[in-house]
N, C-alpha and C positions, 0 to 999 in steps of 0.2 A: 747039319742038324739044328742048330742053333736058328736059320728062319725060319724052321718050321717050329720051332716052340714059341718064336716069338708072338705071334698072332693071340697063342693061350695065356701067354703070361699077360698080356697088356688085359683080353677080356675081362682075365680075373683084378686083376688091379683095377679097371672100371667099375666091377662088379661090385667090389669090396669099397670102393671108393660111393657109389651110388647107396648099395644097403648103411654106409655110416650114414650119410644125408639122409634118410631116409628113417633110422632111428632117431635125430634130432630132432623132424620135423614133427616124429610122432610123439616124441617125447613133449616139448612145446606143446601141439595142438590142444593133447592131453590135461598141462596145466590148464590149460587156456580154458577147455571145457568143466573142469571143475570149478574154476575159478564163476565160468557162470551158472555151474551147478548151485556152488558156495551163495551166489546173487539170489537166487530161489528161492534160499530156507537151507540148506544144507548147513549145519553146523560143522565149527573146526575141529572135533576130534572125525567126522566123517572125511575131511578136503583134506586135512594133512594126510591121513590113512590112504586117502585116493590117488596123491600126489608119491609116497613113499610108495605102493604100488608100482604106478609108473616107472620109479628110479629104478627099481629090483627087475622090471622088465627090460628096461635097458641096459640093466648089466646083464644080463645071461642071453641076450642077443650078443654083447659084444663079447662073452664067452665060447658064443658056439661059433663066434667066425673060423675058424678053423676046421670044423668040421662042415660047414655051410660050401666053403667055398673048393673043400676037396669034390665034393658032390656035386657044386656047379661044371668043375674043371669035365670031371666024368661025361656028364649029363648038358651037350649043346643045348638040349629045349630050354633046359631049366635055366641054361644062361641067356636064350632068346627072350626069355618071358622074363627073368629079372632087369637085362638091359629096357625092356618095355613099359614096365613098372617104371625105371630110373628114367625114362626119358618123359613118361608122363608126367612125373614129381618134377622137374625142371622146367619143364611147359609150363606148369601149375607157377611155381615160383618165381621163374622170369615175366609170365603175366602178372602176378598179383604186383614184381616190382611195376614192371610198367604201366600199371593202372593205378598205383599209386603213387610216382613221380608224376604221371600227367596231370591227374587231381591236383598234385600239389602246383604246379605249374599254371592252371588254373584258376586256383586260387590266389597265387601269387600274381597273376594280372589282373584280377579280378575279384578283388577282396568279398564283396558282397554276396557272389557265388556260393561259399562256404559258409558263410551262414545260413543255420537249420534248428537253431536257437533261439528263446530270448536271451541267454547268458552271451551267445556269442555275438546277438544284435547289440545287447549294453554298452560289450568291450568296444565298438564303433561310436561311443559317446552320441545317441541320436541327438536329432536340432533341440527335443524338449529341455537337455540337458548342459545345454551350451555353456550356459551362464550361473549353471548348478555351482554355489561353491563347495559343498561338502563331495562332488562327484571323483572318485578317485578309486585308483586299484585297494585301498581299504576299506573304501564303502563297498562295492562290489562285492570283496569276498565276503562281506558279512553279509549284506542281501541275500549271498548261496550259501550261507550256514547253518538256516532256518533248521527248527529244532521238531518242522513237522507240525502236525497238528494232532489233538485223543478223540476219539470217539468212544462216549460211555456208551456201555452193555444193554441193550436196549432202548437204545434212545436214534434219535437224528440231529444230534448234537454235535457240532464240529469244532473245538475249544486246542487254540493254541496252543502247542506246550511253550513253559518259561525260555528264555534267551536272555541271556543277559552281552551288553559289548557296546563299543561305543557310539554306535547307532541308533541298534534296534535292541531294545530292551521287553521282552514277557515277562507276568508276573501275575501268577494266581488265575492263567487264562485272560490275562487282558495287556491289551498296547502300554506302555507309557505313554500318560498325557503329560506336557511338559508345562511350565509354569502354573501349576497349581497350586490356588492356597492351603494354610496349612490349615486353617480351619472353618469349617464351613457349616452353615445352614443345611444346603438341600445339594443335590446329583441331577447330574445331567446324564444319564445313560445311553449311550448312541450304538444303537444296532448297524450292523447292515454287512455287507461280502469284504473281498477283500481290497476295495477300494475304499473303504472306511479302516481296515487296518494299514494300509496304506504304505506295504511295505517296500515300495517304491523311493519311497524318503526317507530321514532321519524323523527321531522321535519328535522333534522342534518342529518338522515341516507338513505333521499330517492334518487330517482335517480335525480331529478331533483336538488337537494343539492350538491351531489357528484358532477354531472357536473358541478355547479357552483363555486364549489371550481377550476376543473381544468382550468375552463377556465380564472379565478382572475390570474392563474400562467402567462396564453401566454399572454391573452388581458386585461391587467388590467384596470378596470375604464370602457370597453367597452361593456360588455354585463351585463344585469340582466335576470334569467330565470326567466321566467313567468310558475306553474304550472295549467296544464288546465286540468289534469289525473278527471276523476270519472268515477265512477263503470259502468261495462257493455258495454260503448258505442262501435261502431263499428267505422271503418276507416270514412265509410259515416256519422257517426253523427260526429267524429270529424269534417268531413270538414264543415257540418252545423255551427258549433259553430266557427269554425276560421273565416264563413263569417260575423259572427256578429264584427267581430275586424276591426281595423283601423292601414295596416302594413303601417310601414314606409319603406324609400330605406335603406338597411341594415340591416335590422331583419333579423330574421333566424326563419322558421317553421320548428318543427321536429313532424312529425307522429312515431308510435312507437306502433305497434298492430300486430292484425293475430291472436291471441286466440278466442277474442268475435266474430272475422268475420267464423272463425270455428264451436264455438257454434252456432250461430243462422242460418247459413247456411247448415251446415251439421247434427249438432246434431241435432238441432231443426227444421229443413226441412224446412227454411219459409226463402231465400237469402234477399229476399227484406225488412223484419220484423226489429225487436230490442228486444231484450231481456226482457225490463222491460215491453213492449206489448206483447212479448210471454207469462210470466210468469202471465200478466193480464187477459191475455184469457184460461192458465191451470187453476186459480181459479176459474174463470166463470166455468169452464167447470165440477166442482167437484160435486158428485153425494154426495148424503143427509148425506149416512153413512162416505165420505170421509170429511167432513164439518165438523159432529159430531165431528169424531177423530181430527180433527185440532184444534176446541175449544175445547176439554177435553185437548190438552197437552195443548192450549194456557192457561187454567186455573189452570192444576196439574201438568205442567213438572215440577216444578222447586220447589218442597215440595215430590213426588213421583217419587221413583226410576223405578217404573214397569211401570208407564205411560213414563219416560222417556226411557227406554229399548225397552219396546214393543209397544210403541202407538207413537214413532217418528214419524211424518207425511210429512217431506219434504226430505226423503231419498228414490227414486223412487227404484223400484226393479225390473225393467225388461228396457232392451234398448228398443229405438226405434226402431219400426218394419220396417222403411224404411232404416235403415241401411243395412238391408240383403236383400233391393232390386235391384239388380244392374241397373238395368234402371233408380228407381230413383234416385239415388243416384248419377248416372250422369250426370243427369242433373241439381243436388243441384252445383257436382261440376263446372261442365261448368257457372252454371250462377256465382258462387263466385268468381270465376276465372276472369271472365267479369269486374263485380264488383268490384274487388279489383283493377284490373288495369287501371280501368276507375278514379274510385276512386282517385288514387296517381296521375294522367293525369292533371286531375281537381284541384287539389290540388296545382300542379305545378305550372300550368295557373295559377292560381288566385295570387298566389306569387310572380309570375314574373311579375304580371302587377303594382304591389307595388313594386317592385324592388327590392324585399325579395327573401330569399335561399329557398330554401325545400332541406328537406332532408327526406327520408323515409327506415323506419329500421323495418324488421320484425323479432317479439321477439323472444327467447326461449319458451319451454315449455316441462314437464317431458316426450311426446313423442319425444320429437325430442336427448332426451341423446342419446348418442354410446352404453350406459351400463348400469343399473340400481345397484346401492348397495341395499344392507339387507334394511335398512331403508327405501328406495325410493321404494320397494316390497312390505315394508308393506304399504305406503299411497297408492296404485294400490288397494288395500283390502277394505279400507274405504272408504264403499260407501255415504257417509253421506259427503267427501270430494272429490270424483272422483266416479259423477254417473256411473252406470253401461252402456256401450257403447260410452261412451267418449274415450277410448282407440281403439273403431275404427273409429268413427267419426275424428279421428285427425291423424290415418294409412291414410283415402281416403284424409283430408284435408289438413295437412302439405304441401303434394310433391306441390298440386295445388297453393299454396302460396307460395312458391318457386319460380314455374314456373312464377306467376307472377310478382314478384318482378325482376328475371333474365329478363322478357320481357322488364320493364323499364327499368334497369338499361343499356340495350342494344341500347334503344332509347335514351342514353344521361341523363335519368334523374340520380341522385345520390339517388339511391334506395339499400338498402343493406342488406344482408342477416348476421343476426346476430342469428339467430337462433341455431346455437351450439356452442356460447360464451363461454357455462358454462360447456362443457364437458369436461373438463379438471379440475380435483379435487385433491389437496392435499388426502393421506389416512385417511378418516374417516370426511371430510371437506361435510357437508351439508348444500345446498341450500332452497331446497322447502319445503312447507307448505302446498302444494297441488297440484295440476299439472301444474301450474302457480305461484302463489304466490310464492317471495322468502325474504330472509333476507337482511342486511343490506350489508355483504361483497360482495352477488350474485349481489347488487346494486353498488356496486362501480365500479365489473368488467364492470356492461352494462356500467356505467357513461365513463369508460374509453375508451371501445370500442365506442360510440357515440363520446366522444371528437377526439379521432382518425381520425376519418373521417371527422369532422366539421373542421380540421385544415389542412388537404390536402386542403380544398376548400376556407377558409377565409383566408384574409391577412391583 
C-alpha cells in the first residue's frame, strides 16, 4: 500500500513546495510594482496601503494550504495544471538568473559593455579628467545630487533650484562664481544652457569663475559675474530671463549658446519649442510597452545588470526621420536662422536701453572640431551620450548659426564666432564629455577668449 501512496504524497509536497515559491515571487513582484507605481506620483499613504495588501494576501493563501492541497490530492487535473504553473515559474526564474549572471559576466570582461550612462561613463574617470584634481568618488556623488531645476507658471523659464556642498553651490537660481569681489561697480551677467552652468566642474573651475578671475586682473573691484547658465534653455529663453533683471548703465550681458538652439530646431524639428517641453511631449507620447520598460529600469537599473544593458530606455535608436527630408529640413533651418538673429537683435535692444553692453558668442561643439582624436571617435559611438542623428542635425545646423552670428556682427553688434576655440590641442590634451560638455581647462580657454573680446570693448 505504501507504493502506491507514495507517487500522491511526493505530488503534493511538490505542489505545496511550488505554490510557496510561487506566493513569494508574487508577493515581491507586487512590491516591486508599487514601488514603480510610488515613481509615477503615487503617494505613501496609497504604496504602504498597497504594499500591506499584498501582505494579507499572502497570509490567507498560506492559510488555505490545507484546504488547497486536499483538493489538489482529490483532483489529478488540478495537480497537472499546478505542477505547470510551477514549472513555468522555474523556467521564468532560472532564465532571468541566467541572463543575469551572463550580463554580469559580460560586463565583467568588458567593463565598457555596461555602460548606458553618463553616471556610469564618469565612474570610468574619462581622458578629459585624467589630471582633474578635484575628480573623485565625492565630487561625483555631488555632480548626481542636483537639486533639479523650477519652471514658473507660465513662463519658459528653467531656473536652478538652491544646492548648497562642497562643490556645487545654487543660490537664489544662480551658480556660484568664485573669487568675486566684495564690492563692485557694475555685473557681468552670463546667460547661456548648461555649459555655462557647468556642472561638470567645481565652482572654482566654471566658465563663468575663470572669467572672473580675469577680469579681477584688468578691472579690479569693477565687475562681479553673475551666473544665469541652466540646462537646456535656448538663446530665446535666455533673453526671457534677462527681462526679468534690472541692468544698470555699465553692466555687461553676455549670451553664450547655439547647441540647444540646434537641438530643438533641427534635431527636434519644433524652432519655436524648448527642450524640456519637447522632452514633455516624447513622454506623453510613449506607448504602454514603452512606459513599461521605463519603470522596470526606473525600479531594477540600478540592482540588475541585464535591465541596465538591455532595458535602457532613454538611448533613442534611430534619427529623426526629418533629417533626410531636405525640404524640411529647410525650412527648420531658415526659421533658426531667423530666430537666432532676431533673437541677439532683441537682446541688444533691450541692453542698450539700460545702457548695458551685449556681447554674444557662439560656442563650440564636437561638430564643429577640424579633426577628431581616438577618444572623441569613440564618444560619436555612444549613443546613450550623442543620440543617433545629432551628428547631422549639427552638419545642416552649425553653418546656419555661423551665418547668423556673421550677419550681426556685420550690423555692428559685437557678436562672435567662438565656435573653434578648442581646435587647437596639445597631443593627447581632451576636452569633451560629450558633444558639448567640457572640462575644466576647455573652460578657461572659452573664459579667455570671452575676456578677449570684453576688453577691446570696455574701458
Amino acid at each position: 500500500m505504501v507504493p502506491q501512496n507514495s507517487p500522491n504524497e511526493k505530488e503534493t509536497r511538490f505542489t505545496q513546495f511550488s505554490l510557496g515559491i510561487f506566493g513569494l515571487i508574487l508577493f515581491f513582484a507586487s512590491l516591486s510594482l508599487g514601488r514603480a507605481l510610488g515613481d509615477l506620483g503615487w503617494s505613501t499613504p496609497r504604496l504602504v496601503g498597497a504594499s500591506v495588501g499584498v501582505v494579507l494576501f499572502a497570509a490567507s493563501v498560506v492559510i488555505a494550504y490545507p484546504k488547497v492541497f486536499t483538493m489538489l490530492t482529490q483532483h489529478k487535473t488540478l495537480i497537472f495544471l499546478a505542477a505547470q504553473v510551477a514549472l513555468f515559474i522555474w523556467s521564468v526564474i532560472g532564465s532571468s538568473i541566467g541572463l543575469e549572471i551572463g550580463t554580469r559576466i559580460l560586463v565583467r570582461l568588458n567593463p565598457d559593455s555596461g555602460v548606458r550612462t553618463r553616471e556610469q561613463f564618469m565612474d570610468l574617470r574619462p581622458a578629459p579628467f585624467v589630471d582633474a584634481p578635484y575628480f573623485g568618488e565625492e565630487f561625483l556623488s555631488e555632480t548626481r545630487s542636483g537639486k533639479g531645476v523650477a519652471i514658473p507658471l507660465g513662463t519658459r523659464l528653467v531656473i536652478p533650484n538652491d544646492q548648497q556642498g562642497k562643490y556645487i553651490n545654487v543660490s537664489n537660481g544662480k551658480r556660484r562664481t568664485a573669487f568675486q569681489p566684495i564690492e563692485v561697480k557694475n555685473k557681468v551677467y552670463l546667460f547661456g544652457g548648461s555649459t555655462i552652468f557647468s556642472g561638470e566642474v567645481p565652482d572654482e573651475y566654471t566658465i563663468a569663475s575663470r572669467l572672473q578671475q580675469l577680469l579681477n586682473t584688468k578691472f579690479a573691484d569693477r565687475f562681479t559675474v553673475e551666473n544665469y547658465g541652466s540646462t537646456s534653455v535656448t538663446l530665446a529663453q535666455q533673453f526671457e530671463r534677462l527681462r526679468t533683471l534690472q541692468l544698470a548703465p555699465g553692466d555687461v550681458v553676455i549670451f553664450y549658446d547655439g547647441v540647444n538652439d540646434v537641438t530643438q530646431a533641427i534635431y527636434y524639428g519644433h524652432p519655436e519649442g524648448w527642450i524640456i517641453g519637447e522632452n514633455r511631449g516624447l513622454f506623453a507620447d510613449l506607448n504602454m510597452f514603452q512606459k513599461a520598460r521605463l519603470n522596470i529600469y526606473n525600479s531594477f537599473g540600478g540592482r540588475s545588470e541585464f535591465v541596465n544593458v538591455f532595458l535602457y530606455p532613454y538611448e533613442p535608436q534611430l534619427s529623426p526621420p526629418h533629417l533626410k527630408d531636405f525640404a524640411r529640413l529647410q525650412t527648420f533651418q531658415t526659421q533658426m536662422k531667423e530666430n537666432y538673429y532676431a533673437g541677439m537683435v532683441e537682446a541688444n535692444r533691450y541692453a542698450e536701453s539700460s545702457s548695458a553692453s551685449f556681447f554674444h558668442f557662439l560656442q563650440p561643439n564636437i561638430f564643429t572640431l577640424s579633426h577628431l582624436s581616438e577618444y572623441e571617435k569613440s564618444l560619436l559611438k555612444k549613443k546613450f551620450l550623442i543620440f543617433p542623428g545629432l551628428d547631422n542635425a549639427f552638419t545642416a545646423g552649425n553653418p546656419i548659426l555661423k551665418e547668423a552670428s556673421s550677419r550681426a556682427f556685420g550690423e555692428s553688434l559685437k557678436a562672435y564666432d567662438l565656435s573653434e576655440v578648442l581646435n587647437e590641442r596639445a597631443n593627447g590634451e581632451e576636452f569633451y564629455l560629450d558633444y558639448v560638455h567640457v572640462t575644466d581647462t576647455a573652460n578657461l580657454r572659452i573664459a579667455q577668449a570671452i575676456f578677449n573680446k570684453l576688453t577691446a570693448h570696455l574701458k
